[in-house]
C-alpha positions in Angstrom: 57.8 -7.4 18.7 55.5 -6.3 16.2 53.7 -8.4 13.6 51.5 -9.0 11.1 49.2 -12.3 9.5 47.0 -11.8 6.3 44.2 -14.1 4.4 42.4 -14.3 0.8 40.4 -17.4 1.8 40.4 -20.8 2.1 39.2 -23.9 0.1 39.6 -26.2 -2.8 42.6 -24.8 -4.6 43.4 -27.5 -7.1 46.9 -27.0 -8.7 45.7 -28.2 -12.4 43.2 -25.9 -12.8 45.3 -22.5 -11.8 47.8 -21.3 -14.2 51.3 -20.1 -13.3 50.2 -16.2 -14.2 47.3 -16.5 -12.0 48.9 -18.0 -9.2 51.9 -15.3 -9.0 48.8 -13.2 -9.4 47.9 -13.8 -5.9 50.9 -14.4 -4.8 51.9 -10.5 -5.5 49.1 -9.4 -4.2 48.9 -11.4 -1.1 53.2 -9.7 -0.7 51.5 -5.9 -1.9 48.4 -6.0 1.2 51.2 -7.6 3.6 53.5 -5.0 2.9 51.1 -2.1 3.3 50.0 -3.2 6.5 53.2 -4.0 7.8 54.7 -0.4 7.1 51.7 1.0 9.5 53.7 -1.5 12.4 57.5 -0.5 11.0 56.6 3.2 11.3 55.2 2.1 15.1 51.7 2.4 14.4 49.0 0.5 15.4 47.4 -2.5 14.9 44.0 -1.3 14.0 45.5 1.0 11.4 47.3 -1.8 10.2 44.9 -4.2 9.6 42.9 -1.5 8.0 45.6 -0.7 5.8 46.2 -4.7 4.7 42.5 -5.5 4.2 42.2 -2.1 2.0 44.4 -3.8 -0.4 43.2 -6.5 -0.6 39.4 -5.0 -0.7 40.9 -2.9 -4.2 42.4 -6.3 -5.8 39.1 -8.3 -7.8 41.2 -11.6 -7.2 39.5 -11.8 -4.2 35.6 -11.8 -2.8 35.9 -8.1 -1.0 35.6 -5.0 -2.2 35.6 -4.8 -5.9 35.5 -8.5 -7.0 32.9 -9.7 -4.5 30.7 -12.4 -5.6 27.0 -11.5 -6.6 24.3 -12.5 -4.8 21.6 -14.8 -6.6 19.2 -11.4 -7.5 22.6 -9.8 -9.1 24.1 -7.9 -5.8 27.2 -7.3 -4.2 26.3 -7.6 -0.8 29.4 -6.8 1.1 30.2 -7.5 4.8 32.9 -6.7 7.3 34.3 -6.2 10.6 37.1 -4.9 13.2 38.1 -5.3 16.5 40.5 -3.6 18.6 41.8 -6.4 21.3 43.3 -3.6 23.8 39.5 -2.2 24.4 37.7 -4.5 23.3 36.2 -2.1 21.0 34.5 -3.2 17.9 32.6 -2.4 14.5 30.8 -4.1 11.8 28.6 -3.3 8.8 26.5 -5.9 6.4 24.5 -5.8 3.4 26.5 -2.8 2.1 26.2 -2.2 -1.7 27.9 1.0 -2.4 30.7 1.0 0.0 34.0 0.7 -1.6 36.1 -0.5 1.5 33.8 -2.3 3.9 36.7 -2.0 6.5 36.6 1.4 6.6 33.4 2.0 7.4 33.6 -0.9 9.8 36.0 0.9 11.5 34.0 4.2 11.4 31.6 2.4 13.0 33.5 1.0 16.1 35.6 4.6 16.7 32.9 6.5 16.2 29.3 5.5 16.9 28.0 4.2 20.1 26.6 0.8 18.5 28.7 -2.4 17.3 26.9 -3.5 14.1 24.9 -1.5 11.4 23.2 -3.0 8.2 22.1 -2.7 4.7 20.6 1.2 4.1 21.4 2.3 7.5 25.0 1.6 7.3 25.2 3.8 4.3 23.4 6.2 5.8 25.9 6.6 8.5 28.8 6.3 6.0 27.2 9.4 4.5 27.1 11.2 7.9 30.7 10.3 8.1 32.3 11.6 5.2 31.9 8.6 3.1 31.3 8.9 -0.5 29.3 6.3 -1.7 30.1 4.0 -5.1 27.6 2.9 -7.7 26.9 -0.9 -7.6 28.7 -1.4 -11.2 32.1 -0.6 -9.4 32.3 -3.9 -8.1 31.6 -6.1 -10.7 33.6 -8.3 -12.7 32.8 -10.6 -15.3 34.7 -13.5 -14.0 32.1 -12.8 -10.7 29.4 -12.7 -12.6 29.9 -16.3 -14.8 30.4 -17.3 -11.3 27.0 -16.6 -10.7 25.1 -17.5 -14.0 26.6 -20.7 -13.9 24.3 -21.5 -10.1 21.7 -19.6 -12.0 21.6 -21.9 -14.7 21.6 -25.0 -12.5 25.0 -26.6 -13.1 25.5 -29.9 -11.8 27.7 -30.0 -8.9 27.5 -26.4 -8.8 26.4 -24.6 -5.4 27.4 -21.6 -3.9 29.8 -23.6 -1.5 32.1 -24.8 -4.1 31.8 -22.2 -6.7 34.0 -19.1 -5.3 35.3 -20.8 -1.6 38.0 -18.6 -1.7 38.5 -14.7 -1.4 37.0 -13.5 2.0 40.5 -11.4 2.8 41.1 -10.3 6.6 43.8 -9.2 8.3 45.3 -10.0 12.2 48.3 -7.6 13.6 50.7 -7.1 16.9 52.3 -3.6 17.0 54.5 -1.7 19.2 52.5 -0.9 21.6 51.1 -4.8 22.1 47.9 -4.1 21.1 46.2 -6.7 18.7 43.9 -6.4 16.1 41.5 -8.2 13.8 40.1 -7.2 10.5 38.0 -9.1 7.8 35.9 -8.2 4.9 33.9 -10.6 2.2 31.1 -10.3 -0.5 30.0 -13.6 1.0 28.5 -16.9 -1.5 27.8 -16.4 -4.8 24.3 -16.8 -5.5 23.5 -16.4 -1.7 19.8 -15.0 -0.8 19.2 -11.0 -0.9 20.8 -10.4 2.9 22.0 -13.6 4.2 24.8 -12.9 6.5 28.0 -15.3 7.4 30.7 -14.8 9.7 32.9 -12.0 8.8 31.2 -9.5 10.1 29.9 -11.2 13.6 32.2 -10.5 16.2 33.2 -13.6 18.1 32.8 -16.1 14.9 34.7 -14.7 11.6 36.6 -11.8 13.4 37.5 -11.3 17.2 40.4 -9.4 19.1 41.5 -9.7 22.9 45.1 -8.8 24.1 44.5 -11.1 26.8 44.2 -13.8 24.3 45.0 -13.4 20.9 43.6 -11.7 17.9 41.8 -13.9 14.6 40.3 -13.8 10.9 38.4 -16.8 9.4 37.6 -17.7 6.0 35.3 -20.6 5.2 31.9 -22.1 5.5 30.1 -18.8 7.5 27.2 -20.7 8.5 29.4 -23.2 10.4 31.7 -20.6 11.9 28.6 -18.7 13.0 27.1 -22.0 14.9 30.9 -23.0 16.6 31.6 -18.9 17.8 35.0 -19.9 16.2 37.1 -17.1 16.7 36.1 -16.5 20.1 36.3 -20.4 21.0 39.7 -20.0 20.0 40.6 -17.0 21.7 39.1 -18.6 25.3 41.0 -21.6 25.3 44.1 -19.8 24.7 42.7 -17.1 27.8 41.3 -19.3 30.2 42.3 -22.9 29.1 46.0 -22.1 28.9 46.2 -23.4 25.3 48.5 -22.6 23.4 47.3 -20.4 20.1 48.5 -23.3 17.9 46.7 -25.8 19.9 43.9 -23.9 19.9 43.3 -23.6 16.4 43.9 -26.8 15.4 41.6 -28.3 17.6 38.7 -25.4 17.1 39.2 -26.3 13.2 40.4 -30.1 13.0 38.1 -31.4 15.9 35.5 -28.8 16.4 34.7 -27.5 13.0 35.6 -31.3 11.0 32.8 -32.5 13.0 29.9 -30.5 11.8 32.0 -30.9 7.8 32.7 -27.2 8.0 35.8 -26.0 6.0 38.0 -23.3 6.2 40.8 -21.3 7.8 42.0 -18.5 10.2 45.0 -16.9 11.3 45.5 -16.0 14.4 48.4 -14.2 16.2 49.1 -13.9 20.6 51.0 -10.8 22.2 54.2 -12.8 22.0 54.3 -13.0 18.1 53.0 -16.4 17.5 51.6 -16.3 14.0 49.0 -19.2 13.2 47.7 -19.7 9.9 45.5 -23.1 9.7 43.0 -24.5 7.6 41.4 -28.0 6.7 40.6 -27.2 3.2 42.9 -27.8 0.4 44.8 -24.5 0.6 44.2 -21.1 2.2 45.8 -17.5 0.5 47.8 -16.2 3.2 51.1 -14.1 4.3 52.6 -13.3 7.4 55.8 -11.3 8.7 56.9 -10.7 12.1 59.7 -7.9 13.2 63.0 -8.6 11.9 62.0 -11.4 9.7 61.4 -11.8 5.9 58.0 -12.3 4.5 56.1 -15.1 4.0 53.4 -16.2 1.2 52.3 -19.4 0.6 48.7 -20.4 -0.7 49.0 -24.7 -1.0 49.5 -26.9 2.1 52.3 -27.6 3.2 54.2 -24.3 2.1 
């Protein structure tokens, strides 16, 4: 069994205010990223290459708040973020504060197979990414005007305007099963528009937006970081399936509909075990996801209750 779960973020999605074009927008793109990572698992190869390979995509496409499309920060900024796990080893990398890295993931990556440390930040991340091959992107790659009214409009003060409901969605990331039954987790985001010069959220923290453990199960959120970073929510999850004998569905639901509700946080994950089970949960209005597991026909759905 081999599989594959995928995410764009979660949050208010209202139906009245996206048009048909956008919404098969993300809809094709959501089916593209799934179906680049899911060829790495057809062709019987792994799980971390696979989520690379989805959250790449995704990191290219400025629908979403990764890569090229990231939100600015409130001095102008894309301040990028991201993470990966390998849930066989236990191995793991993550880089923050990037602003000329053109697939966070990648040098995430580069950072868990081939450095000695877990997490690097801001200048010294890039200088690694130099040491590694990487060539580096000037800042005007990632912006996009629809970003940046994003970010005048908390800028100019607009009422009922923060940077928790401005841009909710976008953070993309990336869970797969391959072959081999090795799990993996991936996620990559450009965090809040208007945040402060180097605030942080989940993504790249191992344990609360991304976290891998064949002995458990492998999960990417999307959401409120500050909140996931406070509840360890992708580990939580991944210990009550290991040593509470939850199952992953269970697990989520109450991690996000008991756990998370209570402190108001909202958001998603998905979340996929060594037997296939694909999870993909939120509590906000809608989350962009897609999933497809061997022998099966994709999935994409975005609203509740698809």
């Amino acid at each position: 069994m081999y599989a594959l779960a995928i995410h764009g973020g979660a949050g208010s999605l209202p139906r009245a205010d996206t048009t048909t074009e956008r919404e098969r927008a993300y809809r094709d793109a959501l089916a593209a990223a799934l179906e680049a990572g899911y060829a790495v698992l057809r062709a019987g190869g792994s799980s971390v290459e696979a989520v690379t390979r989805a959250v790449v995509a995704l990191e290219d496409d400025p629908l979403f708040n990764a890569g090229r499309g990231a939100v600015f920060s409130y001095d102008g900024v894309n301040e990028l973020d991201a993470a990966i796990m390998a849930g066989g080893s236990l191995a793991a990398g993550a880089i923050c504060g990037v602003t000329h890295v053109r697939n966070p993931v990648t040098l995430a990556r580069a950072v868990m197979e081939q450095s000695e440390y877990v997490m690097l930040a801001g200048e010294g991340a890039e200088e690694f990414a130099l040491t590694r091959g990487f060539a580096l992107v000037p800042r005007e790659y990632f912006r996009t005007e629809a970003r940046w009214r994003q970010l005048e409009r908390i800028r100019a003060g607009d009422h009922g305007v923060s940077p928790l409901t401005i841009s909710p969605v976008g953070t993309v990331g990336a869970v797969a099963l391959d072959v081999h039954g090795d799990l993996a987790a991936a996620t990559s985001t450009g965090g809040m528009t208007g945040k402060r010069h180097r605030r942080i959220g989940d993504s790249p923290i191992i344990g609360a937006g991304t976290y891998a453990d064949n002995r458990a199960c492998a999960v990417s959120a999307t959401g409120h970081g500050e909140m996931f970073i406070r509840l360890a929510v992708a580990h939580d999850i991944a210990a009550r399936v290991r040593y509470g004998g939850r199952t992953l569905s269970t697990a989520v639901h109450e991690v996000l509909h008991e756990e998370l509700a209570t402190l108001g946080g909202e958001g998603g994950v998905i979340a996929l075990d060594r037997s296939g089970e694909v999870v993909m949960d939120f509590n906000a209005e809608g989350m962009f996801r897609a999933s497809r597991r061997e022998a099966e026909p994709a999935r994409v759905a975005i609203y509740a209750g698809e």
